[in-house]
Steps between C-alpha positions, in 0.01 A plus 500: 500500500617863462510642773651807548559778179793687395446738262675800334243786355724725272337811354430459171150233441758218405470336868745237540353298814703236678306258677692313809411185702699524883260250626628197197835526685224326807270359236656152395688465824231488678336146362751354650574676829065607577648552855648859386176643309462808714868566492700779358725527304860610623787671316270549170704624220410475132661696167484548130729522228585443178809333257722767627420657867272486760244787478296456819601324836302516886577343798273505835645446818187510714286154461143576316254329317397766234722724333492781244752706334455726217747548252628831408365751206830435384542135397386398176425202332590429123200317311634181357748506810594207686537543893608251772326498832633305806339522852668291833363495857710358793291172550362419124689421172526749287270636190567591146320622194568613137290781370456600189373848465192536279532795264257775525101474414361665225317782566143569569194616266207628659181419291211554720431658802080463645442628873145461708316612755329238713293646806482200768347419865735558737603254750392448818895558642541807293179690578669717744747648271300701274277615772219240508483544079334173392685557193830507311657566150726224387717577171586195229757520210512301210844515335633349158893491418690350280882443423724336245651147560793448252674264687274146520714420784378797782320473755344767749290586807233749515459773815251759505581842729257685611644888586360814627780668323667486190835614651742256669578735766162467614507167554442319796402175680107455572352851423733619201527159269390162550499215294124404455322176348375455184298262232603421173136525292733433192846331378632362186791307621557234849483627802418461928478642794720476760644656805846723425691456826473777739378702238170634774202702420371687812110504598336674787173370670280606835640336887188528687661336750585779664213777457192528323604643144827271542843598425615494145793220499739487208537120351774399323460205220720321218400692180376282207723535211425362114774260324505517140685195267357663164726274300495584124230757526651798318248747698372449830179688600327498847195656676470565843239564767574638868306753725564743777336682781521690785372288741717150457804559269836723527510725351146655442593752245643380198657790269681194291534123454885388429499173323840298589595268223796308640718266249612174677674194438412184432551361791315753674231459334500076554538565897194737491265241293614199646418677851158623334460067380544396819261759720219398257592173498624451909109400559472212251569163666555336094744795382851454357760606703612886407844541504613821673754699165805681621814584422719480882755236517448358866186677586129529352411816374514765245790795448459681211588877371194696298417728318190746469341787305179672593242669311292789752145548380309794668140436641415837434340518843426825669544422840245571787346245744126550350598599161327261245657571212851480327 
């Protein structure tokens, strides 16, 4: 399992994201030694390089079980590039990978762009906050991209941003962006669902454990994200459906949508769908057996390098609590 992300967000929309499992190091040694699940680990140290130095190399002294580290503006990764990761702990073998860095996706056609008005019942947790109003607006989006696919050999993964902003420096967690959930209504190419690791979409809801109206409590959850194999589809088109509101989602004014169109590997892609074959299948007493894809050489688990272009389509909303329109 992933477990824990490092990731390197450079300015330009060319993202190259870094994905890192600590926990592997743990993983395989621990179907063997089930006595040390809720250990740490001790002495953790991983780093990257390529044919001819190392770029990137962290050591913790203090024993943990989760660790992040974000790597600097500066570091880049060449597309085509191969890089070496290695990862030790004091107690478990060591880890290795060879990634292959994907090059760059295509970028990103808007076709369509249809928003709604739906006026619902409200809840009975969220009657308090609009003041005993019975009633509240919630906003849909239909949206229709496209992009090229020269090379039958891509593959990518689909995140959809919701923003309040169309500036970067007004980003921030929970009120400023959030990564919300969405439908596909339409797709030419092969495609599924499936949790991005840490990747989190925040949601707020009513406590009324503690008063009458209830407190509003902030809930973190893994974000759905779309994974694409479109093969030898020259063009790749998809529709999608998601909605907002003031009462449930974060944020509740949406000034623009960024779609993320990340370009993995291969073997990013297998990891994801064989973990997607197995949660639909984990219920089926007569399935196959799924066998878990990855690329670590004495571990389980996926490391791979990314990379992603976004497309920001405006909502065209006004703004304004009880403003119905856009």
């Amino acid at each position: 399992m992933i477990h824990t992300p490092l990731y390197a967000l450079p300015s330009s929309l060319a993202i190259v994201w870094l994905f890192l499992v600590a926990y592997i190091l743990k993983n395989h040694f621990l179907t063997e030694y089930p006595d040390v699940i809720n250990d740490s680990l001790r002495e953790f140290s991983f780093g990257i390089s390529n044919d001819e130095k190392e770029i990137i190399f962290y050591k913790n002294k203090l024993a943990g079980k989760n660790f992040e580290y974000k790597i600097s503006d500066s570091i880049s990764f060449e597309s085509g590039g191969k890089y070496f990761f290695h990862a030790k702990e004091k107690e478990t073998p060591d880890i290795s990978a060879e990634i292959m860095v994907p090059k760059p996706p295509p970028e990103l056609s808007l076709i369509s762009l249809k928003t709604d008005i739906l006026i619902l019942d409200k809840p009975n947790d969220y009657r308090c906050s609009l003041g005993g109003v019975d009633k509240f607006i919630r906003r849909t989006a239909e949206i229709e991209f496209s992009f090229s696919n020269i090379n039958p050999d891509s593959y990518y993964a689909v995140l959809l941003i919701g923003s309040y902003s169309d500036s970067r420096v007004d980003w921030s967690p929970g009120w400023g962006s959030n990564l919300i959930e969405f439908n596909i209504l339409e797709c030419n190419t092969n495609g599924f669902f499936f949790h991005l690791h840490d990747r989190k979409t925040i949601q707020k809801f009513k406590n009324r454990m503690f008063n009458y109206c209830g407190d509003i409590v902030r809930l973190r959850q893994l974000s759905s994200t779309y994974f694409i194999d479109p093969g030898r589809i020259p063009y790749c088109t998809l529709k999608i459906s998601t909605y907002w509101d003031y009462e449930r989602f974060i944020p509740g004014y949406i000034k623009c949508f960024r779609i993320r169109l990340m370009s993995i590997s291969k073997e990013t892609y297998l990891f994801y769908k064989s973990l997607y074959t197995f949660n639909t299948q984990k219920d089926d007493p007569f399935s196959e057996l799924v066998n878990i894809n990855g690329n670590i050489v004495g571990g389980n688990g996926i490391i791979a390098l990314c990379r992603s272009r976004e497309l920001i389509v405006y909502t065209d909303q006004t703004g304004g609590r009880y403003d119905p329109f856009f």
